[in-house]
C-alpha positions as CSV (number, residue, x, y, z in Angstrom):
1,X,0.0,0.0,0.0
2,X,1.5,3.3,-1.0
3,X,2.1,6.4,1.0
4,X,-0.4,8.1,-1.1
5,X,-3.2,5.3,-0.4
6,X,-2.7,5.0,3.6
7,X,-3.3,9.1,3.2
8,X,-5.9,9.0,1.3
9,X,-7.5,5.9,3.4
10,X,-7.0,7.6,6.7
11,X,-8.5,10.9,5.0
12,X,-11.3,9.1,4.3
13,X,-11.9,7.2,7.2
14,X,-11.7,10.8,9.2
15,X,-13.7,12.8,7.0
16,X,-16.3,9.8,7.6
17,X,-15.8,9.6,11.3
18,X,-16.2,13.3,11.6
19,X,-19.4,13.3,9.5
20,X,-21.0,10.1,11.9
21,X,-20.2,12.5,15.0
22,X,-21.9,15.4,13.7
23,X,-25.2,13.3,12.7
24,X,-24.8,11.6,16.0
25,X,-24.3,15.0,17.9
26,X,-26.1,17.6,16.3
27,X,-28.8,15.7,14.0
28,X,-29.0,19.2,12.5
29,X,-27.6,20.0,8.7
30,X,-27.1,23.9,9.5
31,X,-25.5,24.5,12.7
32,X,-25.6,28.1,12.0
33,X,-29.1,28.2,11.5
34,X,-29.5,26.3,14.3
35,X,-27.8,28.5,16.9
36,X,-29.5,32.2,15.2
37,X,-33.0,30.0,15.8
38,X,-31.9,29.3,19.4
39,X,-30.7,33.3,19.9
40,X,-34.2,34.6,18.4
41,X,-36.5,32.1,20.4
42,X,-34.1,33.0,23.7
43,X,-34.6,36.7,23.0
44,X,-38.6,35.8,23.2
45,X,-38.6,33.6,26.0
46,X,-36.4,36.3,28.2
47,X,-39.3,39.2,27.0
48,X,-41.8,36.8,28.6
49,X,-40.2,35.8,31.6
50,X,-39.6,32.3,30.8
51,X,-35.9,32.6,31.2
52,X,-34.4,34.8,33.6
53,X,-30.8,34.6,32.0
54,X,-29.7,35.0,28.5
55,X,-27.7,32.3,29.1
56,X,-30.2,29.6,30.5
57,X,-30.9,28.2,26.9
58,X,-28.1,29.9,24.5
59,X,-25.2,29.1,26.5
60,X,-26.4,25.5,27.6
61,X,-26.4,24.8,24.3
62,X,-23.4,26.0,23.3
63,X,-21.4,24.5,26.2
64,X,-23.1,21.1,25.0
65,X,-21.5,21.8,21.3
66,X,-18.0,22.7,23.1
67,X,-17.5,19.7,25.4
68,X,-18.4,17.7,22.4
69,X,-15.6,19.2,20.5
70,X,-13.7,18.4,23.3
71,X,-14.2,15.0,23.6
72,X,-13.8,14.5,19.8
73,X,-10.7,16.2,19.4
74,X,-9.4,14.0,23.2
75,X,-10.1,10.6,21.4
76,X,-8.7,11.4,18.2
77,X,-5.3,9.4,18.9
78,X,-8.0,6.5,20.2
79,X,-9.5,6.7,16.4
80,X,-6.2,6.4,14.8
81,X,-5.4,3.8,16.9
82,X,-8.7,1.8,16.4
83,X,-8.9,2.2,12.5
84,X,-4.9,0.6,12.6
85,X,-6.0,-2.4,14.6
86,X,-9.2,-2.7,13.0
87,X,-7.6,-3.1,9.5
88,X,-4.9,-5.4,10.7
89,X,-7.9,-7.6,11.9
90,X,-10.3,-7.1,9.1
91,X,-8.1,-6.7,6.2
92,X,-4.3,-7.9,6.6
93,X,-4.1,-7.8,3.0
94,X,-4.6,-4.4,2.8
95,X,-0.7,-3.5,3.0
96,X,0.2,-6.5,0.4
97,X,1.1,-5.5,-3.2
98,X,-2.2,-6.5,-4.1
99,X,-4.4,-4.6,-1.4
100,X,-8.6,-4.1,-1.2
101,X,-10.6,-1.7,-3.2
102,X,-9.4,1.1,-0.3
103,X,-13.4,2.5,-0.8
104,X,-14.6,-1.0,0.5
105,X,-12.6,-0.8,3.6
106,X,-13.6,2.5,4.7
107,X,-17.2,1.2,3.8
108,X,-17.3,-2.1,5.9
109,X,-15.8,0.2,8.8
110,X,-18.2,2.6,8.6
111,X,-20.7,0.1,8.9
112,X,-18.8,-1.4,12.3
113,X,-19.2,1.9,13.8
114,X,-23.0,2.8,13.1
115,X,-23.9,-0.9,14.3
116,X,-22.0,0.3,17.6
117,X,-24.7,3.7,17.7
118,X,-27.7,1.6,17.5
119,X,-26.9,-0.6,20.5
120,X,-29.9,-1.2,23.2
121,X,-29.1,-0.4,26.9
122,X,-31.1,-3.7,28.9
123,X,-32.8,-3.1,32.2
124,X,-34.2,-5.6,34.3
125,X,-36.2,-5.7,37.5
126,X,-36.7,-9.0,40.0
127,X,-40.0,-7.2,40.6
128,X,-41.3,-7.6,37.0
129,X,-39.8,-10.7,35.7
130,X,-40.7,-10.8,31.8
131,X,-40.4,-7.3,31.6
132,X,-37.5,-5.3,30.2
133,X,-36.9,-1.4,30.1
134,X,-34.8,-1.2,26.7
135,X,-33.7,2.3,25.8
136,X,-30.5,4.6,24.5
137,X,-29.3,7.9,24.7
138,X,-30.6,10.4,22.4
139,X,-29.0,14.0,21.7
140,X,-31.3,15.5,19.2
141,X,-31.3,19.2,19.3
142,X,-34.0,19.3,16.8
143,X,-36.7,18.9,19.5
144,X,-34.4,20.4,22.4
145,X,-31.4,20.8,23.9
146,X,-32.1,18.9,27.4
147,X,-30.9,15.2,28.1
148,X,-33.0,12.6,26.4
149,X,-34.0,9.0,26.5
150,X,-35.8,6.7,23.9
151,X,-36.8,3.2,23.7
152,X,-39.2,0.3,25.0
153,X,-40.6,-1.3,28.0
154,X,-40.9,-5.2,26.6
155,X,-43.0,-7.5,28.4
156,X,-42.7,-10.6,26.2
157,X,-44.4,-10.0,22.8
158,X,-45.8,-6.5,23.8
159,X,-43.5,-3.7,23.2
160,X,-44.2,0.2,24.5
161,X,-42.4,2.6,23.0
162,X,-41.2,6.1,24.8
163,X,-39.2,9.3,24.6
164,X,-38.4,11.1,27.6
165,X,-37.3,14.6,27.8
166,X,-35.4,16.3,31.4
167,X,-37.0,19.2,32.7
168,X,-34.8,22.9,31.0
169,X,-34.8,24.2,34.5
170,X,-34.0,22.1,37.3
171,X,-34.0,18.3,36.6
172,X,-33.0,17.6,40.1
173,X,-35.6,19.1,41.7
174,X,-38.4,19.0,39.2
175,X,-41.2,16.6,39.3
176,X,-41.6,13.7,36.5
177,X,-45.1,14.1,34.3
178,X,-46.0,11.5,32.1
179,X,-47.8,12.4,29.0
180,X,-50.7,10.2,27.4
181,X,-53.0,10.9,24.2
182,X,-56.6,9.3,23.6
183,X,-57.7,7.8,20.3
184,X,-57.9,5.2,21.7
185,X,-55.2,4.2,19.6
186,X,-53.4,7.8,19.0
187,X,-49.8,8.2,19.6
188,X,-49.0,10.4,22.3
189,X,-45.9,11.6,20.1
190,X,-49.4,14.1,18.3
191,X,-49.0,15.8,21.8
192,X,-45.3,15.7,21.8
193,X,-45.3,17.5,18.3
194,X,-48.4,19.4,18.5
195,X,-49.2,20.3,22.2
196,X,-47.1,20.2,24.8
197,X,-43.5,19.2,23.4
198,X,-40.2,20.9,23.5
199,X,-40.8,21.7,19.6
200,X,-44.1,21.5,17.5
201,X,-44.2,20.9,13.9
202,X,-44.8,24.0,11.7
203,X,-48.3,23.0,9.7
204,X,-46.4,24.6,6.6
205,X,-43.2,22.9,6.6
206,X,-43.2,19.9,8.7
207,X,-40.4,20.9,10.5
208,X,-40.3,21.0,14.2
209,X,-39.9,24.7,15.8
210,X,-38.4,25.0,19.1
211,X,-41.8,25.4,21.4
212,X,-41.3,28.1,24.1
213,X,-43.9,26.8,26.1
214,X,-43.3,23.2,26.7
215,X,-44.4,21.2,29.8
216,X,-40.8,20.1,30.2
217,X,-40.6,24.0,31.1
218,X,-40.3,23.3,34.5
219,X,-40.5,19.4,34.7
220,X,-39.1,16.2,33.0
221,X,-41.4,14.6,30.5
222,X,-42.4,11.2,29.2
223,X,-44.4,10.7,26.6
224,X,-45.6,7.0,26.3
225,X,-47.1,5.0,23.4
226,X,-50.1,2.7,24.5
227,X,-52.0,0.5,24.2
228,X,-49.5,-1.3,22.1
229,X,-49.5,-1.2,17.6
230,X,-50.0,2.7,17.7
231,X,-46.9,4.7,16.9
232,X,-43.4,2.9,17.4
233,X,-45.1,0.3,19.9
234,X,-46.0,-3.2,18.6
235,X,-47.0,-6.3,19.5
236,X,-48.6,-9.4,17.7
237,X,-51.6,-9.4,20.5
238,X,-54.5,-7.2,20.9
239,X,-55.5,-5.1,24.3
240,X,-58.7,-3.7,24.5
241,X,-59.0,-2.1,27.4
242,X,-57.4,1.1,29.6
243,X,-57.3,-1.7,32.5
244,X,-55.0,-4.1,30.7
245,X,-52.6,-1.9,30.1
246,X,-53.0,-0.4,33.7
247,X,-50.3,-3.0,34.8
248,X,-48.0,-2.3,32.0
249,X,-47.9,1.3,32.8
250,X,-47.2,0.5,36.7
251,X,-43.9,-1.9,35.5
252,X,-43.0,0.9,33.0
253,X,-42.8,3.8,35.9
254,X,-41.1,1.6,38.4
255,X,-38.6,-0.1,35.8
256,X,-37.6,3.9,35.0
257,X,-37.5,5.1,38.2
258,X,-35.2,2.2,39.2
259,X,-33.0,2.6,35.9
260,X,-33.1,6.2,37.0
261,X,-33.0,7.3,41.0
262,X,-32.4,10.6,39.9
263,X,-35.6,10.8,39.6
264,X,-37.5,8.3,41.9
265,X,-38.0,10.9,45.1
266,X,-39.4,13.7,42.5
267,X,-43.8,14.6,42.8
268,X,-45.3,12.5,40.1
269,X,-47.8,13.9,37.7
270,X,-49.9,11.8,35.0
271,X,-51.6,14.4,32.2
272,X,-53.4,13.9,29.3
273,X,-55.9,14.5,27.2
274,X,-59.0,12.9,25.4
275,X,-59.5,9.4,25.7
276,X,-56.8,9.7,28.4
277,X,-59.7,11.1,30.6
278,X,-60.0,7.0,30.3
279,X,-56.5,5.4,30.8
280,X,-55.2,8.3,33.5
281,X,-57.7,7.8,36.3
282,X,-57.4,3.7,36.0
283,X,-53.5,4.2,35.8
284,X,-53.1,6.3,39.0
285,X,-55.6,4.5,40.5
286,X,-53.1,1.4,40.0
287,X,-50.3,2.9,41.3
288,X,-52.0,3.6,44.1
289,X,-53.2,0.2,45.3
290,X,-49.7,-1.6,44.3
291,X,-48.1,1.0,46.5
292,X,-50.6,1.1,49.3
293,X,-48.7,-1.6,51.5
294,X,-48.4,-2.1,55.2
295,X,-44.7,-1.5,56.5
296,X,-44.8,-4.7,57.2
297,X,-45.5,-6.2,54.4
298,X,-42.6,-3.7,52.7
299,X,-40.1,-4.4,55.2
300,X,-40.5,-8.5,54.0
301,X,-40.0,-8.2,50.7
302,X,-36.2,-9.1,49.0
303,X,-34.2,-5.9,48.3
304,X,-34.0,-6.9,44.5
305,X,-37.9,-7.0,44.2
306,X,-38.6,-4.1,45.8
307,X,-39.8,-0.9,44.0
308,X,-39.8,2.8,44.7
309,X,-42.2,4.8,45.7
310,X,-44.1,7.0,43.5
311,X,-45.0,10.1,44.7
312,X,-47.9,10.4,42.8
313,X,-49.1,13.8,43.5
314,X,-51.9,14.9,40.7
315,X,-53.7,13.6,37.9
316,X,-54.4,16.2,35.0
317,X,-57.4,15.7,32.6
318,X,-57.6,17.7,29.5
319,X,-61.0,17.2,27.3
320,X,-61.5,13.9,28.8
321,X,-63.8,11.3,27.7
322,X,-64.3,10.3,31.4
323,X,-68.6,9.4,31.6
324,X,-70.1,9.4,28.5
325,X,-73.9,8.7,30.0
326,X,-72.8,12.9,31.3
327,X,-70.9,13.9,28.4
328,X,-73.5,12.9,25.3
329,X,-76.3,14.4,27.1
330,X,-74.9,18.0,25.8
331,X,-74.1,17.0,22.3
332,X,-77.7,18.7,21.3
333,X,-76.9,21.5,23.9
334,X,-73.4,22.4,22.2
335,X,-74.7,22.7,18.9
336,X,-77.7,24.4,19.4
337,X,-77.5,26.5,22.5
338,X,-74.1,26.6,23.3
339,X,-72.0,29.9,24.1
340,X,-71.1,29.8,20.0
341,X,-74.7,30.1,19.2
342,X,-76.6,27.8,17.2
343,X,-74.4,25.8,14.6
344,X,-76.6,23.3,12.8
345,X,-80.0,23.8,11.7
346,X,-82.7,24.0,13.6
347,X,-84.9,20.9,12.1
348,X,-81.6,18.6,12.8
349,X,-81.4,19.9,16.3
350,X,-85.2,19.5,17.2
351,X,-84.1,15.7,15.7
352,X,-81.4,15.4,18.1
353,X,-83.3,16.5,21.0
354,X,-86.3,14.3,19.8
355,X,-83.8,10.9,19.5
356,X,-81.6,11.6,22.6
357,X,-83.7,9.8,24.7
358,X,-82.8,6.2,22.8
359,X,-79.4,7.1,23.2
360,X,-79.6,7.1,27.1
361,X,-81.8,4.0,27.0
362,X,-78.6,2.2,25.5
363,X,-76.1,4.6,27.5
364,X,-78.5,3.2,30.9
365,X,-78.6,-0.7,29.7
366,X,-74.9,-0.6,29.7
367,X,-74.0,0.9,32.7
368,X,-76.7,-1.6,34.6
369,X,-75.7,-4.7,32.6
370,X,-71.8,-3.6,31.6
371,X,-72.3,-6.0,28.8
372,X,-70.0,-5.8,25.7
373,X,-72.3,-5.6,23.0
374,X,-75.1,-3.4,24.8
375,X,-72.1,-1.2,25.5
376,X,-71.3,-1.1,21.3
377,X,-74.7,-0.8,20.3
378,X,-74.7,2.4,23.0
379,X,-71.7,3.8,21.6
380,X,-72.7,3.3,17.7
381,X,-76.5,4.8,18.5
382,X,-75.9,8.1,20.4
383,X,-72.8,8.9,18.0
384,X,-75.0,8.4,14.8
385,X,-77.6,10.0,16.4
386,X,-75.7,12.8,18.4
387,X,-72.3,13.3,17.0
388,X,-72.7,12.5,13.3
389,X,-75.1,15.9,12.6
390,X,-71.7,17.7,12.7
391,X,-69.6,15.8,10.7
392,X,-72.5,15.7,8.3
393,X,-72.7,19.6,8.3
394,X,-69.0,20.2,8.1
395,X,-68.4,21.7,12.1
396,X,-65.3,19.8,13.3
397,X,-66.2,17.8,16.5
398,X,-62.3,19.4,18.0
399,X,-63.9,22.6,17.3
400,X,-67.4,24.4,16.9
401,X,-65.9,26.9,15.1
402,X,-64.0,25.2,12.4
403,X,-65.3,24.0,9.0
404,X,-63.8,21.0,7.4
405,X,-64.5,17.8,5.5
406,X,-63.7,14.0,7.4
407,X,-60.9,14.3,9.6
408,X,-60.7,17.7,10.5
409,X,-57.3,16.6,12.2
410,X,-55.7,14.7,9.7
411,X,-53.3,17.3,8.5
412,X,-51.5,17.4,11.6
413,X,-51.7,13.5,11.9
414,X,-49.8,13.2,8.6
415,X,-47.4,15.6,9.8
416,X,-46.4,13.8,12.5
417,X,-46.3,10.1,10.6
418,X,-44.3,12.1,7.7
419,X,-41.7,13.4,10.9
420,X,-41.4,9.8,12.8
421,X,-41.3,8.3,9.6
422,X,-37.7,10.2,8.2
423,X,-35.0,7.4,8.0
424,X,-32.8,9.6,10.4
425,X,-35.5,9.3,13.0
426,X,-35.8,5.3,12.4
427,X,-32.6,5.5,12.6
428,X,-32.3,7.8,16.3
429,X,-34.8,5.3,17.4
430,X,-33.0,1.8,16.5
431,X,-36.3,0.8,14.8
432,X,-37.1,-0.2,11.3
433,X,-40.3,-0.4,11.8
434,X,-43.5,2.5,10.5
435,X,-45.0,5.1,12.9
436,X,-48.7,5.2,12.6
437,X,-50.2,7.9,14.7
438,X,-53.7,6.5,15.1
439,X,-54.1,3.0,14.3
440,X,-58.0,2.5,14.2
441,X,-57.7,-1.1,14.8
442,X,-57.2,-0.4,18.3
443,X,-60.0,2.1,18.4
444,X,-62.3,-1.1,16.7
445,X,-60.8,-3.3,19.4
446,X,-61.9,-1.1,22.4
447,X,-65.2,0.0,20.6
448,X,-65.9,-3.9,20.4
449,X,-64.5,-4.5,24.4
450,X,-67.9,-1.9,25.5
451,X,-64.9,0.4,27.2
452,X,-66.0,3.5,25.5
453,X,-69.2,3.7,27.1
454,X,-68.0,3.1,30.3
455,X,-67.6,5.8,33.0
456,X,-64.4,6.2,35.3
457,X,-65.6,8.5,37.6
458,X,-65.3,6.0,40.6
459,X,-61.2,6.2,40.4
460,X,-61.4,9.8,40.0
461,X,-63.6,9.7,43.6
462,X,-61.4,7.0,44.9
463,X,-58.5,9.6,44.2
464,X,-59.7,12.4,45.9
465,X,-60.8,10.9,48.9
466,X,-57.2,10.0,49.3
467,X,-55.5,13.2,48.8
468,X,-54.9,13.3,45.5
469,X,-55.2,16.4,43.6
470,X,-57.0,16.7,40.3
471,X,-56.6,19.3,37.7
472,X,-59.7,19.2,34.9
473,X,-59.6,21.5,32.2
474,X,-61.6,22.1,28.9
475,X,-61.3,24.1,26.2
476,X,-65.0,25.1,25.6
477,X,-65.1,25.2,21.9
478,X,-64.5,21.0,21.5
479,X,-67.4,19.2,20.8
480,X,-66.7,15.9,21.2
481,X,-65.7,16.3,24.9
482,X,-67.7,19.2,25.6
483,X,-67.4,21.8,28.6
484,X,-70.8,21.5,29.7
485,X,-70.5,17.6,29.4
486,X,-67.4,18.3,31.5
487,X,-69.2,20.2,34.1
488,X,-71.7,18.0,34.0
489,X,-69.9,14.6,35.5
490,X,-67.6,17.0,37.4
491,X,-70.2,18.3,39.7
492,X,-71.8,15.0,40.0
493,X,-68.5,13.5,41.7
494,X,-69.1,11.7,45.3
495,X,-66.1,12.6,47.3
496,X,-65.5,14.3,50.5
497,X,-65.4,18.1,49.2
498,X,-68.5,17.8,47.1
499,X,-70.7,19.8,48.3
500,X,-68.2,22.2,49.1
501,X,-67.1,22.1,46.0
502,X,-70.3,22.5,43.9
503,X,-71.5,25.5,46.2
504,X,-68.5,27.1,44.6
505,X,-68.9,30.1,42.1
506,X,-66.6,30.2,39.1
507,X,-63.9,32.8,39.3
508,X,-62.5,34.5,36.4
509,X,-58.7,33.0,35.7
510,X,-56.1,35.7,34.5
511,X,-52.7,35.2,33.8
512,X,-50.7,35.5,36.4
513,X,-47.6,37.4,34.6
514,X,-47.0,38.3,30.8
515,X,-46.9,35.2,28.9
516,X,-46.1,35.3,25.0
517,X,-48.1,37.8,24.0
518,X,-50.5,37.7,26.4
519,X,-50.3,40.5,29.1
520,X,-50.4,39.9,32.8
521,X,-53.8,39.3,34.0
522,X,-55.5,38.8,30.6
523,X,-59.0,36.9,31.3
524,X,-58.3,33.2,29.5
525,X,-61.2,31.4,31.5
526,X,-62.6,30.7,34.5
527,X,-62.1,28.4,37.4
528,X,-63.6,26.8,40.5
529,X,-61.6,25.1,42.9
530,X,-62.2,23.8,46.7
531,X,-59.8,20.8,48.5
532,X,-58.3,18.7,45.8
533,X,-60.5,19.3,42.7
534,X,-59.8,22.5,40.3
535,X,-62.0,23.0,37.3
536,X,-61.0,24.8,34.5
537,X,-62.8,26.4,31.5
538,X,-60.2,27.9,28.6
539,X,-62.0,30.4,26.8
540,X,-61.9,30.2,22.8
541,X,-60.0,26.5,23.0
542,X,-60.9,23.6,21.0
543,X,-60.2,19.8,21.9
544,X,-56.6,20.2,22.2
545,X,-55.7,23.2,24.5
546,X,-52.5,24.0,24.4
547,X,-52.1,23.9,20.7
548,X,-55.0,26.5,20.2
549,X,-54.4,28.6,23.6
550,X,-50.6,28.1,24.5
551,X,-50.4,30.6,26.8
552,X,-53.4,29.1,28.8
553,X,-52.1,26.2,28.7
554,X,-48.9,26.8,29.8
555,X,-50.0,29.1,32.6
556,X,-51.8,26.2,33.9
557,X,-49.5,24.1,33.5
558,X,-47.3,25.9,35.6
559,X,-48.9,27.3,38.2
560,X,-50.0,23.5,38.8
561,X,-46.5,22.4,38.8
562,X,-45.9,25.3,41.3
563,X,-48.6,23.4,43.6
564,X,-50.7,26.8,43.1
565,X,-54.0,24.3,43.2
566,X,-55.9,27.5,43.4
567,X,-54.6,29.6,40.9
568,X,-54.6,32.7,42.6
């Protein structure tokens, strides 16, 4: 092998390398874009108060750029080194008078270092045998600067997939909120890249914009695919009910939490929105019993099985589907006499209003009998009979006062599949597999199960009576899970504060400092609040909050997180 080749070898193999670390690094094609997008979005965060430095975002960022430059440039004797010994290994031939195609070698060892990036970290727990936490490292300053984690919680053929985010202020003192969308079946990576994420997508471009009011403001973040076959999660079996996976999700939190102590004494919030107003009551409610244990009993089991404690804290509901028998009963009431005037035509509403009373025969017949199939034929009535009239006049069921055709959410569901679905993302996630937002299987499978129709409200009590707080917010232009519906099975709760409670007046709720472009104490709704229950109505919000009111949502948000239950 000439001088010329070894050169021209090692040139290549460093102008390769150098590439890999960059992708690996930065996942970002313009780092000069990237940091004047940083400097603009940290001049608007310190106008609203959000950061109190200009360097709490800025500088983190670049002090994560120039320790990586550091490292590189400390290991590059190591990566001399390696590629010597790796070709003396791989390719002894290469210094004989007839050596390799030089392009091959650098090839077959570019390949030996990617397989190395795309290696699983394996947790296991004596507490949960069958179940593995499987997960890497991610540094992908496309979403956000903060340390990141992505991967699985396997439990034989079930696989859950996750991305976890640290909080940008202070991790160590932060408290851990888990994340969950509704569907059923909807990835809750729609409220990662819509909502409540470090970045949303922009509806023009695809491309995610760094969000400055993300719930990982002021708190770590995981946001969890389930039930399994919707986005990156898989699995060749079916569930079909919130209180199949309830287990799952308990193994998941306590298999992290022991992977990670950092953040095991931390509060512990579960939020959510739609359907989750399904899976988060039954969820914390399951944390609850499995941690409710004499000393006693604690003290005798093995050290390897134990678990921590979660310090469950709050549950957060956002446009929840939580009793339907409540919720339906306003359908006619939204559309017709609702605080956005009358939307549909006064001969279909006079039909509604007419036909609502075989929709609570079904809705009554399976709440007495809890019988899958009366449950169904509930479910498929009252939304032909109730729900359909919009979709059949155009009026999105997200938001009265948007007019589309079908899926009035679609455009934003493709935007997120079209984002997951980028090779360099498959590739960040170790997964070869397709991301499908909503997979409507799932929805047919719990539709089928009778689940829809059910009400929760009994965990929510259960909760309450035992000191847990709950936060219940709705944006009061959705339909589907409408605020009257909402106020509705809210002030039909039995728990200890009731009455208290529902002799409450609502108050209006102003922001409590300049947010965005909101100004301190701007009216965004109303609230009512007594012991551990706080009711929220967002003014001029659809289904999904805190993409259509931000700075609502994110004044909820955190005065929650600041334990200001009462939002004074």
């Amino acid at each position: 092998m000439t001088i010329r080749q070894l050169l021209q070898f090692f040139f290549l193999i460093f102008s390769i390398l150098t590439a890999i670390s960059a992708l690996k690094t930065f996942n970002d094609d313009d780092f000069e874009s990237e940091y004047e997008n940083l400097e603009k979005n940290e001049q608007k965060l310190l106008k609203t108060g959000i950061l109190k430095e200009p360097s709490d975002g800025l500088t983190r960022y670049t002090t994560l750029i120039f320790h990586s430059i550091v490292s590189s440039l400390s290991t590059f004797t190591n990566d001399v080194s390696d590629i010597w010994e790796w070709v003396l290994e791989h390719f002894p031939s290469v210094f004989s008078d007839d050596p390799p195609n030089i392009h091959h070698v650098v090839g077959e060892y570019i390949k030996s270092k990617m397989s190395s990036f795309n290696e699983w970290s394996i947790f296991t727990h004596a507490a949960f045998p069958g179940y593995q936490l499987r997960l890497r490292s991610l540094v992908d300053t496309r979403i956000d600067f903060v340390k990141q984690y992505a991967g699985y919680i396997d439990i034989k053929d079930k696989h859950f997939f996750f991305w976890f985010f640290e909080s940008r202020s202070d991790p160590s003192r932060d408290p851990l909120l888990v994340w969950l969308n509704g569907g059923p079946g909807c990835s809750s990576m729609y409220g990662l890249l819509t909502t409540v994420g470090p970045s949303k997508l922009d509806l023009k471009t695809g491309e995610p914009h760094y969000n400055p009011f993300s719930w990982n403001q002021h708190s770590s973040i995981i946001f969890l695919d389930q039930p399994v076959n919707v986005g990156f999660s898989y699995s060749e079996q079916r569930v079909k009910t919130s209180y199949a996976a309830a287990g799952d999700f308990y193994a998941f939190i306590c298999m992290f939490l022991t992977k990670f102590p950092e953040y095991s004494n931390l509060d512990f919030h579960i939020a959510g929105e739609s359907y989750a107003g399904h899976y988060i009551p039954i969820f914390a409610s399951t944390i609850f019993m499995n941690q409710d244990e004499s000393e006693e009993a604690l003290y005798k089991i093995e050290d390897e099985k134990k678990v921590p404690t979660i310090n469950l804290k709050s549950i957060m509901i956002g446009n929840g589907l939580v009793d339907p028998i409540n919720q339906y009963a306003y359908y006619h009431y939204m559309g017709c006499n609702g605080s956005y005037g009358r939307v549909l035509p006064q001969d279909v509403c006079d039909n509604m209003l007419r036909k609502y009373p075989e929709c609570y025969r079904y809705m009554k017949l399976c709440r007495e009998f809890q019988c899958p199939c009366v449950c169904t034929l509930a479910y498929d009535s009252c939304t032909e009979l109730l729900l359909m009239p919009y979709v059949h006049h155009n009026i999105s069921v997200y938001d009265i006062r948007r007019s589309c055709h079908g899926n009035c959410n679609l455009k934003e569901i493709r935007l997120v599949e079209s984002f997951m679905n980028k090779e360099e993302n498959k590739q960040l996630f170790n997964t070869t597999r397709n991301f499908t937002e909503c997979n409507y299987t799932v929805f047919d499978h719990f539709r089928a199960s009778g689940e829809l129709m059910e009400s929760v409200v009994v965990y929510i009590e259960e909760l309450l009576n035992v000191g847990i707080k709950v936060l219940v917010f709705s944006g009061d232009a959705d339909v589907i899970c409408n605020w009257y519906g909402t106020h509705s099975w809210v002030h039909k709760l039995e728990w200890s504060g009731a009455s208290h409670f529902n002799s409450q007046r609502y108050k209006p709720w102003v922001l409590w400092k300049k947010t965005g472009k909101r100004k301190l104490g701007e009216l965004v709704g109303e609230k009512k609040t007594y012991g551990d229950l706080t009711l929220l109505r967002v003014y001029n919000a659809g289904h999904a909050v805190s993409k259509d009111q931000p700075e609502a949502g994110y004044d909820m948000y955190t005065r929650w997180i600041y334990k200001n239950y009462y939002f004074d």
